[in-house]
N, C-alpha and C positions, 0 to 999 in steps of 0.2 A: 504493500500500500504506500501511497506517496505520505510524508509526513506530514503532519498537522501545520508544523510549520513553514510549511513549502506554500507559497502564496501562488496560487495556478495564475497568469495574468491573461494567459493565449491559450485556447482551448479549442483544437482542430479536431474535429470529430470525422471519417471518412464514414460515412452515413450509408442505409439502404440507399438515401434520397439522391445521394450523392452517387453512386453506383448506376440509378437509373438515368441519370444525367448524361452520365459517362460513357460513351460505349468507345472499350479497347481495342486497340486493334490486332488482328487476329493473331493468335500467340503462334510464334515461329514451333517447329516440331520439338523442340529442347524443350518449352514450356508448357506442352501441351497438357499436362497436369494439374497446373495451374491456373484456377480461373482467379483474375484479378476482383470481381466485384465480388465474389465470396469471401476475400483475405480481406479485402475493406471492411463490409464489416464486420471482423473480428476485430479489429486495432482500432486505439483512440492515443493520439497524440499530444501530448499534454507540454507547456513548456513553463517554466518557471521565470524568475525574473532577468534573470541574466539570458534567456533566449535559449539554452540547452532543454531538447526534447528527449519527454519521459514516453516512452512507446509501451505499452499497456495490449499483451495480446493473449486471446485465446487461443493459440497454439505457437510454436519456434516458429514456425511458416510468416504467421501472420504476421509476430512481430519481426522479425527479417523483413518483410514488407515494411512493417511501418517504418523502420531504420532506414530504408531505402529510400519512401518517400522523402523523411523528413530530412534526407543528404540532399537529394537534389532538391530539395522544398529551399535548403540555407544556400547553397553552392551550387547548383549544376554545371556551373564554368569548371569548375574544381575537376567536378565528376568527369564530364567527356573530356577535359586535356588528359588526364590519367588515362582514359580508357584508348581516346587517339593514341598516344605514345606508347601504352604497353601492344597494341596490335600495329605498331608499324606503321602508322598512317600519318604521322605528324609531317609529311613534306606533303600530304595532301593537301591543309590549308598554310604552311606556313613555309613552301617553297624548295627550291635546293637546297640552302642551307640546313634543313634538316634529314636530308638523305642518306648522308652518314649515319645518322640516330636509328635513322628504321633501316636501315642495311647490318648494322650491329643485330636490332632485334630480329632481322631474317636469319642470319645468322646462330646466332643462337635456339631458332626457332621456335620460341616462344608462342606463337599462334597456334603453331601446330602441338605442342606439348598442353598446352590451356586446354587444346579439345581434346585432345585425350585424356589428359588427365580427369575432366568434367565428365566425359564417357562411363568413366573406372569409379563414380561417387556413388557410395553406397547410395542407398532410398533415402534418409535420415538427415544426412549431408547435402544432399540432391536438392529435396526440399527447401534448405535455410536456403543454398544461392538462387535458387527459383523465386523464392518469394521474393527474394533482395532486389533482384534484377527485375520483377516484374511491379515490386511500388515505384523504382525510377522509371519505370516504361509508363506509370500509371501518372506520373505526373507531367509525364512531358503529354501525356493524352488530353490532361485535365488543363495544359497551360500551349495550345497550340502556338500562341504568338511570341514564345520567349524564344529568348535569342539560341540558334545554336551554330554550332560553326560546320559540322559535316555529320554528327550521330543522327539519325529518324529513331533511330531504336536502342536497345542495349540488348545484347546476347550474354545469356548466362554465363558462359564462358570469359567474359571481360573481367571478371574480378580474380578467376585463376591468373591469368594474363599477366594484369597489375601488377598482382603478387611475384611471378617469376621475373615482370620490369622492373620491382623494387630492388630486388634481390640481385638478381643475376648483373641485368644492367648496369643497375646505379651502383652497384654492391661488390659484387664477388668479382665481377671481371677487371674492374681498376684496382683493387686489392691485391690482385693474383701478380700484378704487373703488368699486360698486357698494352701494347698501346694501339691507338688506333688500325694504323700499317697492318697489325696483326690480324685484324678481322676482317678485311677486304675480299671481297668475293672472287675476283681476277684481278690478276697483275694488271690489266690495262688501267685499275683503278689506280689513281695517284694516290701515294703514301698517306695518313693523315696527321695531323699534327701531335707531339703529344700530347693525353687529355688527360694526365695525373697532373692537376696543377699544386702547385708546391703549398698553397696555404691548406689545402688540403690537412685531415687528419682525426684523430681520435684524445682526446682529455681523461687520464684517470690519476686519482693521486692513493696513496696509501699511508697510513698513521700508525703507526708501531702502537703496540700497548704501551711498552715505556714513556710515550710521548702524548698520551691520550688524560685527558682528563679521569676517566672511566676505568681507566686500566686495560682496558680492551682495542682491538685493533680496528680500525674503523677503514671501512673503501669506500672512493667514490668514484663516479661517471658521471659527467655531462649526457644528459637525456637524447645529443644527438637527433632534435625536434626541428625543422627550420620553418621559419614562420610562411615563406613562400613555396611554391612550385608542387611537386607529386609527392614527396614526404612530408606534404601536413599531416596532423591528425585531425580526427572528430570528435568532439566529445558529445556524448548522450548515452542515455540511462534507459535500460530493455528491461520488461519485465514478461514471463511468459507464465500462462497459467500451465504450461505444460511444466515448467519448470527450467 
């Protein structure tokens, strides 16, 4: 239950009424499971003073939907640059200059491992991304005239995607050493520059017990959070009656 002291000031309810309103458009074969006006109304969205939504559902499904709406309800910019770049599409709107980025992620093959991998998801699993990806489908339905830059849709698969662009992309491959040259499809491509830039890095410090107030040894890490680009985070609060 939300606490007593939580002052509700905005209270989105995705309603029958709202469902009859709405009509989605027709769910790609990955979601075919999924009817989106039945997950509306399970879920009531709730936000508190600061703008963070409390998603209140009658099952994971639902509320996975409702997290989904209430992403793209705060962001949807957020939402489709993430999903453009982790499927390789970012020189679609934003030119040569980002050819290299989606030639890394061919490379890597990340489109192709997202659907397999979303293939191999148990029922259980299957479900949360279905729902997720079908309240963001459900609000670009409900909001036809908001801006977008190239998505009509989102395929359930775009959040495995994400995950392997955070990771692999952003992550593991400038880690390893790797530099651009390295990843190029044919030689005829020219070399690319290096892209480990030097301010680059990770922050941890460590405190001996002898030097601790406490007696005890104390770590730390910088949370490693950047306030811009595809490693934001989102904050919001799920609640399922499923548990």
């Amino acid at each position: 239950m939300v606490s007593s002291s939580l002052r509700l000031i905005v209270s989105t309810r995705l309603s029958a009424a709202a469902a009859l309103l709405l009509v989605p458009a027709p769910l790609s074969r990955a979601q075919a499971p999924i009817q989106a006006p039945v997950l509306a109304r399970q879920v009531t969205i709730y936000r508190d003073n600061y703008g963070v939504p409390h998603v209140f559902g009658k099952t994971d499904a639902a509320t996975a939907f409702g997290f989904g709406y209430a992403q793209a309800e705060d962001n949807f910019a957020r939402l489709e640059d993430n999903f453009i770049r982790a499927t390789g599409r970012r020189a679609e709107v934003e030119g040569e200059a980002a050819v290299r980025e989606d030639r890394m992620n061919r490379v890597l093959e990340i489109p192709r491992l997202a659907r397999e991998e979303f293939a191999r998801l148990d029922p259980r699993m299957r479900a949360l991304v279905d729902g997720f990806t079908a309240g963001i489908n459900y609000w670009i339905e409900k909001h036809p005239a908001a801006p977008r830059r190239l998505l009509a849709r989102v395929e359930p698969w775009y959040p495995l995607a994400f995950i392997r662009y955070n990771y692999f992309q952003n992550g593991f491959v400038y880690a390893s050493g790797l530099r651009g040259s390295d990843m190029t499809l044919s030689s005829a491509t020219p070399p690319a520059e290096d892209e480990l830039r030097r301010e680059n890095g990770s922050n941890g410090w460590v405190v001996g017990p002898s030097r601790s107030a406490s007696g005890h040894a104390l770590l730390f890490i910088n949370p490693h959070l950047p306030f811009f680009g595809p490693g934001q985070v989102y904050e919001g609060h799920v609640h399922s009656d499923e548990g």
